[in-house]
Backbone as JSON Lines, residues from 0, in Angstrom:
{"i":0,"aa":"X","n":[17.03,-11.51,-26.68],"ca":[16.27,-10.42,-26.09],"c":[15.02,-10.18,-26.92]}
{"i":1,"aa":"X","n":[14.02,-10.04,-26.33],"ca":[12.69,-9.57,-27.22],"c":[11.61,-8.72,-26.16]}
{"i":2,"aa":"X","n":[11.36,-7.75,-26.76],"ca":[9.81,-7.06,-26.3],"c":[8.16,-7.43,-26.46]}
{"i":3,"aa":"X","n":[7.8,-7.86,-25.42],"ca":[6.36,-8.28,-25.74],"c":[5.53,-6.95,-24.63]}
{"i":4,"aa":"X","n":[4.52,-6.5,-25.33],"ca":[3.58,-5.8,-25.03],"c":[2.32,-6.22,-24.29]}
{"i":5,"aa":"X","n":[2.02,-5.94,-23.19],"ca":[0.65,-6.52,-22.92],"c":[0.18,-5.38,-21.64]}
{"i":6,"aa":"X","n":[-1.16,-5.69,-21.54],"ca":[-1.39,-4.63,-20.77],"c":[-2.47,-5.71,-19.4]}
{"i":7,"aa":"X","n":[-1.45,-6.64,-19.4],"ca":[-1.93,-7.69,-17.89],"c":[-0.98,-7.43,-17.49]}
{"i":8,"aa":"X","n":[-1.2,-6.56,-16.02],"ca":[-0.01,-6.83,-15.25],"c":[0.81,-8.2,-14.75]}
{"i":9,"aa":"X","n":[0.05,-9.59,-14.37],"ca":[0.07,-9.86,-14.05],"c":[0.87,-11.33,-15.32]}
{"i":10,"aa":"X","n":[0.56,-10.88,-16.23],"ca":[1.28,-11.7,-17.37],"c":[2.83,-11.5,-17.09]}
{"i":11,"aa":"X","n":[2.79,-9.86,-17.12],"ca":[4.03,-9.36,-17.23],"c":[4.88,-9.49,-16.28]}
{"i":12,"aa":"X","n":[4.19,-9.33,-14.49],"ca":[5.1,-10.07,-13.66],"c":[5.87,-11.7,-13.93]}
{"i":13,"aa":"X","n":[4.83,-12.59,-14.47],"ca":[4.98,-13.77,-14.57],"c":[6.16,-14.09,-15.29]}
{"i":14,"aa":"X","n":[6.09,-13.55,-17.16],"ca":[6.92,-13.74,-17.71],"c":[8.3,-13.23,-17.95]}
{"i":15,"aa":"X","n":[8.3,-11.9,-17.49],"ca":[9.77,-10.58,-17.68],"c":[10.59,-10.99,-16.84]}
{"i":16,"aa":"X","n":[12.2,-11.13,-16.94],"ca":[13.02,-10.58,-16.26],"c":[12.74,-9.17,-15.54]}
{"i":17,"aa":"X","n":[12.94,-8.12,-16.64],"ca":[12.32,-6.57,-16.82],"c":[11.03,-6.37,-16.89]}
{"i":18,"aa":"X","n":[10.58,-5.44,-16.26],"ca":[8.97,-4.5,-17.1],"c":[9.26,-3.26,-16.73]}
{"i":19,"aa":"X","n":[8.64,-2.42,-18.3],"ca":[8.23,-1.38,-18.02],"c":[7.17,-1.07,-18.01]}
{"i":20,"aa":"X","n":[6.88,-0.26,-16.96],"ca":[5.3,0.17,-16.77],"c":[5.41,1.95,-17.41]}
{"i":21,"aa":"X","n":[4.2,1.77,-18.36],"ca":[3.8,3.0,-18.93],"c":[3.02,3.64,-18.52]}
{"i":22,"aa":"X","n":[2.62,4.93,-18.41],"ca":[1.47,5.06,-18.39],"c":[1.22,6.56,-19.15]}
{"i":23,"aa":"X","n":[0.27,6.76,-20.06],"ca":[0.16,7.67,-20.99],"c":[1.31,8.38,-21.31]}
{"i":24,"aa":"X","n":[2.07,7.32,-21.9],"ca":[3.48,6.84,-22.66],"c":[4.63,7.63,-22.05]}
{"i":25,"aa":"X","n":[4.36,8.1,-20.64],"ca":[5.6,8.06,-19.81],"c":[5.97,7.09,-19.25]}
{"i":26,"aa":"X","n":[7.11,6.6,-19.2],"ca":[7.79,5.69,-18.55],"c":[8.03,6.08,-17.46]}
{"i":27,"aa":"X","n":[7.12,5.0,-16.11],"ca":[6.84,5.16,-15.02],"c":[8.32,4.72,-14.03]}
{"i":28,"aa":"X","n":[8.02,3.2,-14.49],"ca":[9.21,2.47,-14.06],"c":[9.77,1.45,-14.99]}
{"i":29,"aa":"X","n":[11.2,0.85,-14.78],"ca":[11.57,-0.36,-15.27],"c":[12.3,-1.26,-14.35]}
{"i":30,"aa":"X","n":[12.23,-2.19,-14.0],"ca":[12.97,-2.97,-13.14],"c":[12.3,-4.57,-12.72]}
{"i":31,"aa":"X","n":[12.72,-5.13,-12.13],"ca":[12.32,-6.93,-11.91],"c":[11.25,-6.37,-11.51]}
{"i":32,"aa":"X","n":[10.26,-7.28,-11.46],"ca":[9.23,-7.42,-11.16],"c":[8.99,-7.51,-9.7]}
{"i":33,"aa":"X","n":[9.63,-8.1,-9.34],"ca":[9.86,-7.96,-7.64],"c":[10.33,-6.96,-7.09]}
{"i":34,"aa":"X","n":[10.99,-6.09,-7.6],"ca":[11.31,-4.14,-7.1],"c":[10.05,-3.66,-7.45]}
{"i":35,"aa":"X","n":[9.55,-3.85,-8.89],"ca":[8.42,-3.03,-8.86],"c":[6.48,-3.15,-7.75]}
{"i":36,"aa":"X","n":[7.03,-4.68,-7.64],"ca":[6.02,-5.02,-6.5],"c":[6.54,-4.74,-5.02]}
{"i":37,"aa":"X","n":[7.93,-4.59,-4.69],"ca":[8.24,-4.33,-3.63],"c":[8.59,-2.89,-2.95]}
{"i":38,"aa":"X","n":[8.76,-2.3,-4.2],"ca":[9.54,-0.73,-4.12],"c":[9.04,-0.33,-5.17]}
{"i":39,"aa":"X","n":[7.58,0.25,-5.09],"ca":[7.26,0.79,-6.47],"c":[7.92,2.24,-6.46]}
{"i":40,"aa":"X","n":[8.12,2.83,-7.38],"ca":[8.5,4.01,-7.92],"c":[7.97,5.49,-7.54]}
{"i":41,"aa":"X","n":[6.34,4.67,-8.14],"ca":[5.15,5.94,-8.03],"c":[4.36,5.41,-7.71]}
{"i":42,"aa":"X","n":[2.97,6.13,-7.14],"ca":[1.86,5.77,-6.83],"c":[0.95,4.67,-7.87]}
{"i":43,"aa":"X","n":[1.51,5.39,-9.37],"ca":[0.55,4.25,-10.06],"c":[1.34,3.08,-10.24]}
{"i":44,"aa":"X","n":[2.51,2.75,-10.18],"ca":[3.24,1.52,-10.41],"c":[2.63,0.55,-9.2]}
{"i":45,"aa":"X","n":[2.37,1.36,-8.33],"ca":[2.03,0.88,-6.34],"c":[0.74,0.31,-6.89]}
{"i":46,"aa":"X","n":[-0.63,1.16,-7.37],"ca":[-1.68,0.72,-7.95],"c":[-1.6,-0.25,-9.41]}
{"i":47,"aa":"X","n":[-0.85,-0.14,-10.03],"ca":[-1.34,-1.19,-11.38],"c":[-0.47,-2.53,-10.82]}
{"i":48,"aa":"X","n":[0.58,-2.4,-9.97],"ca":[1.1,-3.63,-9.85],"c":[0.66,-4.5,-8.48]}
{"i":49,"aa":"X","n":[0.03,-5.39,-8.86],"ca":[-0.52,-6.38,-7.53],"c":[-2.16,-6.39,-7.94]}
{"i":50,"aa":"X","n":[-2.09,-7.64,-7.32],"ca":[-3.79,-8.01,-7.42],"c":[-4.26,-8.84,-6.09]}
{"i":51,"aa":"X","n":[-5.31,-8.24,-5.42],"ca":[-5.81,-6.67,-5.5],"c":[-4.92,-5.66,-5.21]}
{"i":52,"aa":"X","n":[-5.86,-4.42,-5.72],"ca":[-4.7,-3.54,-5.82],"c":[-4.14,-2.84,-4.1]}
{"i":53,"aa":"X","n":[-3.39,-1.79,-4.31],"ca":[-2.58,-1.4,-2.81],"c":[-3.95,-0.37,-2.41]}
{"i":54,"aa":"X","n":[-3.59,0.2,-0.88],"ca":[-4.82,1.01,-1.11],"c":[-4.27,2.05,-0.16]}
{"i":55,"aa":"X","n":[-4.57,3.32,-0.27],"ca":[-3.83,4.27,-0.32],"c":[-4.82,5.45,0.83]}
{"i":56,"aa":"X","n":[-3.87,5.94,1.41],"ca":[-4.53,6.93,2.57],"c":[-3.63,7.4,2.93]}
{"i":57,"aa":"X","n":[-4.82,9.14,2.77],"ca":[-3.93,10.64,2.93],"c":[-3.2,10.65,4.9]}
{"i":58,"aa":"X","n":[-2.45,10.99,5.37],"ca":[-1.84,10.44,6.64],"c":[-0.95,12.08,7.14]}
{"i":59,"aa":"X","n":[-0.78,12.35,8.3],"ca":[-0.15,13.17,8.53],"c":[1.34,12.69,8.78]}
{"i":60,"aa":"X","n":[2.51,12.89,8.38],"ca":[3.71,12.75,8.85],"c":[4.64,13.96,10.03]}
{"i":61,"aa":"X","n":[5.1,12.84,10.82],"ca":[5.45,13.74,12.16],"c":[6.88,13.07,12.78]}
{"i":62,"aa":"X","n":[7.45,13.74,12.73],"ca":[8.72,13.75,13.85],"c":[8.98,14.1,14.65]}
{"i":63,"aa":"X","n":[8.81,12.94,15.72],"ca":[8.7,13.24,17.56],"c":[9.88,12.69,17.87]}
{"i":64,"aa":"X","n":[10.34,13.44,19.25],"ca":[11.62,12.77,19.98],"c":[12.14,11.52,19.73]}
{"i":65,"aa":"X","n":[10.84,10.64,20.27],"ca":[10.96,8.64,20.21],"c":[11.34,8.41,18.26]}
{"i":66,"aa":"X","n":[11.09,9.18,17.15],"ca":[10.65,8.69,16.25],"c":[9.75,9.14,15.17]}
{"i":67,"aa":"X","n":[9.36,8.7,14.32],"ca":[8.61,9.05,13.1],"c":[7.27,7.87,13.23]}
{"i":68,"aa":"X","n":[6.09,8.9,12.72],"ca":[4.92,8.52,12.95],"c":[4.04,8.99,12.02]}
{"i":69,"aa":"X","n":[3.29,8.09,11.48],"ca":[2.45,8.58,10.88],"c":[0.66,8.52,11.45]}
{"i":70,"aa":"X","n":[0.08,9.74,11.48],"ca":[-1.62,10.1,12.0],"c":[-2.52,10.39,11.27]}
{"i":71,"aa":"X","n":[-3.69,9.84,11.57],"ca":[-4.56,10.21,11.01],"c":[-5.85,8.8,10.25]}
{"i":72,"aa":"X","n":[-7.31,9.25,10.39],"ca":[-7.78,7.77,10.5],"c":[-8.22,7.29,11.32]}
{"i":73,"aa":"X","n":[-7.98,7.67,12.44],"ca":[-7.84,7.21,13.96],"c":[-6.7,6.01,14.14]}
{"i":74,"aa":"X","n":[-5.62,6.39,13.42],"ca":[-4.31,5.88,13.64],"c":[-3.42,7.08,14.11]}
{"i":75,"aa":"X","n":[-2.03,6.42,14.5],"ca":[-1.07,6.91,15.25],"c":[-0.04,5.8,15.08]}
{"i":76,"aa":"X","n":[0.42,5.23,13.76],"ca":[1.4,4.93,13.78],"c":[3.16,5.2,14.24]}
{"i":77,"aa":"X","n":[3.8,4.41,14.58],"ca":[5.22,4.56,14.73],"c":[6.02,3.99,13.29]}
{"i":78,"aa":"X","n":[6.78,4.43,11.99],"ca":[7.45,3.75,11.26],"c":[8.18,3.16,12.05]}
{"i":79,"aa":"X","n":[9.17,2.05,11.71],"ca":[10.32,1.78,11.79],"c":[11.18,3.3,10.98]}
{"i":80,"aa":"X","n":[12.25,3.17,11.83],"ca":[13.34,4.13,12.17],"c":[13.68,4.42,10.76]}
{"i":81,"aa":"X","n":[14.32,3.43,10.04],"ca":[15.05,3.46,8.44],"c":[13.99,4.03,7.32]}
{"i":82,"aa":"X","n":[12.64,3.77,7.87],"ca":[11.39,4.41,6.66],"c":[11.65,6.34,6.99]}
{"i":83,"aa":"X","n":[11.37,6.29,8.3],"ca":[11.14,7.82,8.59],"c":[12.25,8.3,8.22]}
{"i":84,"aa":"X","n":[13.59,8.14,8.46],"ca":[14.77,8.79,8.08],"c":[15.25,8.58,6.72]}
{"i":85,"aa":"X","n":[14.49,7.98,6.0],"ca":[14.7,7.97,4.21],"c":[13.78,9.05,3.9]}
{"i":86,"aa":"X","n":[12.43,8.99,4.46],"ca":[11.34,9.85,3.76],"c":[11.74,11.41,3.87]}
{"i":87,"aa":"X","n":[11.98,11.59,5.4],"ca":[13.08,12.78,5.66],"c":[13.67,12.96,4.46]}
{"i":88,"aa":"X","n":[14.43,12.59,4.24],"ca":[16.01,12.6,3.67],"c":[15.61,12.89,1.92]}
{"i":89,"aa":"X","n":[14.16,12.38,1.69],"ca":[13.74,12.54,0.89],"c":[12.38,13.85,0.8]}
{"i":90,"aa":"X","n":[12.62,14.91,1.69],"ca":[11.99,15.78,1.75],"c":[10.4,15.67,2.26]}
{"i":91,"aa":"X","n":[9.98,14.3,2.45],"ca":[8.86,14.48,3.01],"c":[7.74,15.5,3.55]}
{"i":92,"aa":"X","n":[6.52,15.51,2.85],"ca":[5.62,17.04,3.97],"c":[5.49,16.73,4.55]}
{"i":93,"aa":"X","n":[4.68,17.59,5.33],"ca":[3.91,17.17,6.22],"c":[2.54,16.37,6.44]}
{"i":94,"aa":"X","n":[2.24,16.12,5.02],"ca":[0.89,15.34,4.49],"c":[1.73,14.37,3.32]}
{"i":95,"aa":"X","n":[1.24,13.3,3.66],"ca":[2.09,11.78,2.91],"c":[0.56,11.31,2.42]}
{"i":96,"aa":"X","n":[1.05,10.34,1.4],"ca":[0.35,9.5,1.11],"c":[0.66,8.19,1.26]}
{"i":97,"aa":"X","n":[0.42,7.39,2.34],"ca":[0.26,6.18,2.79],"c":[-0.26,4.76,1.83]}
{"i":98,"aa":"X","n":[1.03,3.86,1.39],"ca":[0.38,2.87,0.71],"c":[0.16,1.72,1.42]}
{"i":99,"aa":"X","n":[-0.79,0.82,1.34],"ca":[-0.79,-0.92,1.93],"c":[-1.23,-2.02,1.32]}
{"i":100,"aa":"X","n":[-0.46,-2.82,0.86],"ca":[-1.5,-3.71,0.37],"c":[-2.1,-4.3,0.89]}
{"i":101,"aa":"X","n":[-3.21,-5.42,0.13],"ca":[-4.36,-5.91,1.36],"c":[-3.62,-7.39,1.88]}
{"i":102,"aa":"X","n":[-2.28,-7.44,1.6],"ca":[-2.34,-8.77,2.18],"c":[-0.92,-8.23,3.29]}
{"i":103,"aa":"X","n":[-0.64,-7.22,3.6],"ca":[-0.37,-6.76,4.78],"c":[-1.05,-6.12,6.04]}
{"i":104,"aa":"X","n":[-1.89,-6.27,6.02],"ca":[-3.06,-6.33,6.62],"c":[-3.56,-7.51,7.66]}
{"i":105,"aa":"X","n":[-3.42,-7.63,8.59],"ca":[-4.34,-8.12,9.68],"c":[-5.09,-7.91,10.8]}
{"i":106,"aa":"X","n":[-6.05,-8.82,11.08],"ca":[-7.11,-8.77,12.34],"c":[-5.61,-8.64,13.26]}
{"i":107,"aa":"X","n":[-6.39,-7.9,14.54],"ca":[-5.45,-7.95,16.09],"c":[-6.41,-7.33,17.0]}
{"i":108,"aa":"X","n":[-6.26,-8.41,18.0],"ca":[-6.74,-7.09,19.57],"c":[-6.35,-5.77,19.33]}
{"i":109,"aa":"X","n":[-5.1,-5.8,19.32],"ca":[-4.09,-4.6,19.41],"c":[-4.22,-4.15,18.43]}
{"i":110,"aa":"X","n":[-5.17,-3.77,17.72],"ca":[-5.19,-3.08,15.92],"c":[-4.52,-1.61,16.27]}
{"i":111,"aa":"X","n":[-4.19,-1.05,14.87],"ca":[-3.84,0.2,14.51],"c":[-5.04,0.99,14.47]}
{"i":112,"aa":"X","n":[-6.2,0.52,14.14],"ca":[-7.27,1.15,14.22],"c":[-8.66,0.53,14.11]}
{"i":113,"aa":"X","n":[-9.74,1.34,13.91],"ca":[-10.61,0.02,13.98],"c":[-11.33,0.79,12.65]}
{"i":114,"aa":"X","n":[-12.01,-0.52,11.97],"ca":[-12.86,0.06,10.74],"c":[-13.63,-0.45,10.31]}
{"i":115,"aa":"X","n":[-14.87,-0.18,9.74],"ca":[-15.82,-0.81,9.32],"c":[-16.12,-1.7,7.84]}
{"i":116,"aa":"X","n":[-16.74,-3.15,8.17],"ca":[-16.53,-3.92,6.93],"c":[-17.86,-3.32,6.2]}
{"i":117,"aa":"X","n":[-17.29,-3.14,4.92],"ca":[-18.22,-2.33,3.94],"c":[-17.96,-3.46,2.54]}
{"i":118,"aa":"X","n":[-17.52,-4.14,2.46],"ca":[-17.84,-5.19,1.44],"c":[-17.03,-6.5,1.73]}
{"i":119,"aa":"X","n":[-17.8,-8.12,1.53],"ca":[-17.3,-9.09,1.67],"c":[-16.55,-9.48,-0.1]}
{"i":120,"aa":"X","n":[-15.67,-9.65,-0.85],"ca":[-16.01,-10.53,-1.95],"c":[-15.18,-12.13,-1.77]}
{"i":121,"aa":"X","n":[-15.96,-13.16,-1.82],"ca":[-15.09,-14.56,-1.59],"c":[-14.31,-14.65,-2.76]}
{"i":122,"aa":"X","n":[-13.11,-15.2,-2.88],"ca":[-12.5,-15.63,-3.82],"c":[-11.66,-16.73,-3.82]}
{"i":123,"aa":"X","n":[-12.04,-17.52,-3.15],"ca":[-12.01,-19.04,-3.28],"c":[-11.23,-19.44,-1.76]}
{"i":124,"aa":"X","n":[-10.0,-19.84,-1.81],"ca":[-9.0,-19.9,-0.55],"c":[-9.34,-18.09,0.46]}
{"i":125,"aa":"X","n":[-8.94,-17.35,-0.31],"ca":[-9.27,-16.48,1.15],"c":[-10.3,-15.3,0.32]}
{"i":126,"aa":"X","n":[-10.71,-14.33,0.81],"ca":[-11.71,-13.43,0.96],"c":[-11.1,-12.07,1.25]}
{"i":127,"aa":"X","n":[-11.73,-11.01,0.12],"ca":[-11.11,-9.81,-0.2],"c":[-12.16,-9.11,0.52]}
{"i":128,"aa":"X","n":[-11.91,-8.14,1.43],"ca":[-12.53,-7.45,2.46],"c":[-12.27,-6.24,2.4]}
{"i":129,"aa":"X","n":[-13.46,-5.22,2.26],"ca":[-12.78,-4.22,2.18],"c":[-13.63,-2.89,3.23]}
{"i":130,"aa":"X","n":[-12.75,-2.84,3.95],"ca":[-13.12,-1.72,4.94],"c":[-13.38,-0.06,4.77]}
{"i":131,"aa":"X","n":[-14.16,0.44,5.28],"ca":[-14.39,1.73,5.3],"c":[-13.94,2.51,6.03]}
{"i":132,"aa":"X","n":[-13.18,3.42,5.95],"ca":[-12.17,4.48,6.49],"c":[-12.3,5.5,6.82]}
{"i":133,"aa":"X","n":[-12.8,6.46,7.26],"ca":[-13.22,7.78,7.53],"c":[-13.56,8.28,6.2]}
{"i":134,"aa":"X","n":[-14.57,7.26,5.32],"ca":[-14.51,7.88,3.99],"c":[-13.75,7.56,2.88]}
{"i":135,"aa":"X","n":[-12.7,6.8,3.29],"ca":[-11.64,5.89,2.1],"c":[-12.08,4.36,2.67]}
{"i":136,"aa":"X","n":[-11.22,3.63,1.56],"ca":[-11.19,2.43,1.41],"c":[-10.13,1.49,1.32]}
{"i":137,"aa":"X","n":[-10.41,0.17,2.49],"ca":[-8.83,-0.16,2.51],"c":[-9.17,-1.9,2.64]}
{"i":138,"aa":"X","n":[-8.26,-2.45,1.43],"ca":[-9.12,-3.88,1.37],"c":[-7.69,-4.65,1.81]}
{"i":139,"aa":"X","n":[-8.22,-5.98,2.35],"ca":[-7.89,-7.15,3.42],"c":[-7.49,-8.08,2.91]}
{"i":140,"aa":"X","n":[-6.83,-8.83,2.59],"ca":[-6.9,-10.32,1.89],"c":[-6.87,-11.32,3.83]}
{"i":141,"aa":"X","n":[-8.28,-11.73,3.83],"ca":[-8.61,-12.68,4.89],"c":[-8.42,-14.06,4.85]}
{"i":142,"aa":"X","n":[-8.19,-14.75,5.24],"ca":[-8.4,-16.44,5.16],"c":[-9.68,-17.16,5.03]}
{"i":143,"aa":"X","n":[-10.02,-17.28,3.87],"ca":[-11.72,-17.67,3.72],"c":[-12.38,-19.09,4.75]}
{"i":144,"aa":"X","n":[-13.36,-19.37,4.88],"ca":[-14.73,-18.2,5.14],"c":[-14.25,-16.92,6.51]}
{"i":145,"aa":"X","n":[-14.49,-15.87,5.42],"ca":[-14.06,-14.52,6.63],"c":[-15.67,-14.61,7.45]}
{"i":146,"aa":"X","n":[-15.83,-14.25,8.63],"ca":[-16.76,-14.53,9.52],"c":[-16.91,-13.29,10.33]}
{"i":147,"aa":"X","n":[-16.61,-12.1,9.43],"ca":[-17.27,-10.78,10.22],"c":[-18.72,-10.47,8.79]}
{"i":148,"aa":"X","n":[-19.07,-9.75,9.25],"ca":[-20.42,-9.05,8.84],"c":[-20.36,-7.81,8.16]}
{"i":149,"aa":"X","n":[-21.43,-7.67,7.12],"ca":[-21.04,-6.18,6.51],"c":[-21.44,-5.13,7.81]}
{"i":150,"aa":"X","n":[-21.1,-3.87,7.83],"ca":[-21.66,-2.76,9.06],"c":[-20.61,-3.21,10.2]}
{"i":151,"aa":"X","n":[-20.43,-4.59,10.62],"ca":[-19.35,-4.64,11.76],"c":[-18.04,-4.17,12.03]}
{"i":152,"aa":"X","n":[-17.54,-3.25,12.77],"ca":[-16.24,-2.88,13.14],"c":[-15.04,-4.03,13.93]}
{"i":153,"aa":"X","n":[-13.56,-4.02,13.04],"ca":[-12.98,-4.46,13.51],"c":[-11.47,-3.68,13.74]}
{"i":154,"aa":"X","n":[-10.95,-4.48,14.63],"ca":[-9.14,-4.18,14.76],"c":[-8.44,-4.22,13.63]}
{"i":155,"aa":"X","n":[-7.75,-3.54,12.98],"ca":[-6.79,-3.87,11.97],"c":[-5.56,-3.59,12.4]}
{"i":156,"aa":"X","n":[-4.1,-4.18,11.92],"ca":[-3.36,-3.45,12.16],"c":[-2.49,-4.01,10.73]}
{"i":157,"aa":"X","n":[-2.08,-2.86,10.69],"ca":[-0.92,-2.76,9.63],"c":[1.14,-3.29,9.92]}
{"i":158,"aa":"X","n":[1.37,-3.88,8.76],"ca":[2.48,-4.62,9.12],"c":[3.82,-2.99,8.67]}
{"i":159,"aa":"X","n":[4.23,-2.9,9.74],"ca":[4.87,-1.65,9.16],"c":[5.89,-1.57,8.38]}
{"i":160,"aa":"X","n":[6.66,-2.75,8.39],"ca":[7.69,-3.19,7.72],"c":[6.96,-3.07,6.16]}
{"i":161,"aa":"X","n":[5.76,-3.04,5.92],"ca":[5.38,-3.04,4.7],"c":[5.2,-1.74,3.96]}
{"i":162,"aa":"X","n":[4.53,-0.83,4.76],"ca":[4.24,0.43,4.34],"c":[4.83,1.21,3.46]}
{"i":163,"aa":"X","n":[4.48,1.94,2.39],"ca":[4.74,2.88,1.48],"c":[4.27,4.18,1.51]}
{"i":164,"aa":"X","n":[5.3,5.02,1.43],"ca":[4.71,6.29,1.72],"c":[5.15,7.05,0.46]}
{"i":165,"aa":"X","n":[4.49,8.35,0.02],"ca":[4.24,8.93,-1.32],"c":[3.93,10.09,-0.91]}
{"i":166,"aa":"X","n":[4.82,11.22,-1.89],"ca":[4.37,12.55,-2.03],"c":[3.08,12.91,-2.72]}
{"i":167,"aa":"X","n":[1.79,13.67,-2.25],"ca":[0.94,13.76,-2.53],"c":[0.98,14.6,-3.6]}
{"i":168,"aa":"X","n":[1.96,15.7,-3.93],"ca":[2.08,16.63,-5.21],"c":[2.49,15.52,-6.35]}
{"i":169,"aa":"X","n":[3.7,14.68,-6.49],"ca":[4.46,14.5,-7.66],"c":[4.29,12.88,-7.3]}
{"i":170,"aa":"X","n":[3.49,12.58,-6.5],"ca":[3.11,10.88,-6.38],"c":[3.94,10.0,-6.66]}
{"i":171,"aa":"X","n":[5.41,10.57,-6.33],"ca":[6.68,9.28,-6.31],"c":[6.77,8.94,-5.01]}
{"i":172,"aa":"X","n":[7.77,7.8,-4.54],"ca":[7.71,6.97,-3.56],"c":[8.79,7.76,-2.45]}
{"i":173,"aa":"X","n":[8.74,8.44,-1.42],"ca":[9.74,9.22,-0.41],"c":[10.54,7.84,-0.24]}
{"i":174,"aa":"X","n":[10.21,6.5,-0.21],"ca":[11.31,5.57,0.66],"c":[12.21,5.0,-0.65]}
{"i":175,"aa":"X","n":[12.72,5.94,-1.44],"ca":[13.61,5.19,-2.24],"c":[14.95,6.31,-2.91]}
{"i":176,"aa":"X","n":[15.74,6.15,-2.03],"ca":[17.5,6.21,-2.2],"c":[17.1,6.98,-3.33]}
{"i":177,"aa":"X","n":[17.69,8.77,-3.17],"ca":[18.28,9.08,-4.49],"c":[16.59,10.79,-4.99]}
């Protein structure tokens, strides 16, 4: 057993069984590296872990007859059933904080919403895109050469099976048991 210190996330996914993520020497989280990229804890475990990072938007949460939904954005999502009835269960407000990363993210006719491209950056195989939001920011991992335009509006839609949702007071994760 040994402790190595580093402050690359991305070392630390590589090499740990374990990581703990600190942050101004509270202990955020500890667990495989693949819980903490899959089920982060808190909002900043959600942000320091992954490259690029997750990107995050304030969302209304609602429970209608059919289901649980999240609004706002000019979205109108539906969760899957098992997200809304954990977040419940986990006291959820009525104002969530919505996580995604950019490589859950895709172009569709059928987008979740539509948004404007506000920066291209290439990065070799695919292209980090990052859209403008009613004022937030929500970046893409595209299949390079991406072939929209800065100022142009497109479809996005979000993979819901992916989504993370977060209390906006105490910025822990509502979808996790306990």
């Amino acid at each position: 057993t040994s402790v190595y210190v580093t402050h690359d996330q991305v070392e630390a996914m590589t090499m740990a069984d374990r990581v703990a993520v600190m942050n101004e020497g509270v202990l955020q989280a500890y667990a495989p590296p693949e819980q903490l990229y899959d089920h982060p804890e808190t909002m900043f475990v959600a942000a320091f872990i992954g490259s690029p990072p997750m990107s995050f938007l304030t969302m209304a949460f609602e429970e209608r007859d059919d289901g649980f939904y999240l609004r706002g954005k000019g979205m109108n999502i539906r969760l899957p059933d098992e997200k809304g009835r954990l977040a419940k269960r986990n006291n959820a407000p009525r104002e969530v904080v919505m996580g995604i990363r950019p490589e859950d993210i895709t172009f569709g006719a059928e987008g979740d919403v539509r948004a404007e491209i506000y920066v291209i950056e290439p990065l070799g195989r695919e292209d980090l895109v990052t859209f403008r939001l009613d004022g937030e920011d929500v970046r893409m991992l595209a299949p390079a050469p991406f072939d929209g335009k800065l100022g142009e509006t497109m479809n996005l839609r979000l993979n819901r099976e992916k989504i993370h949702l977060f209390d906006p007071r105490t910025e822990k994760s509502l979808l996790i048991e306990g």
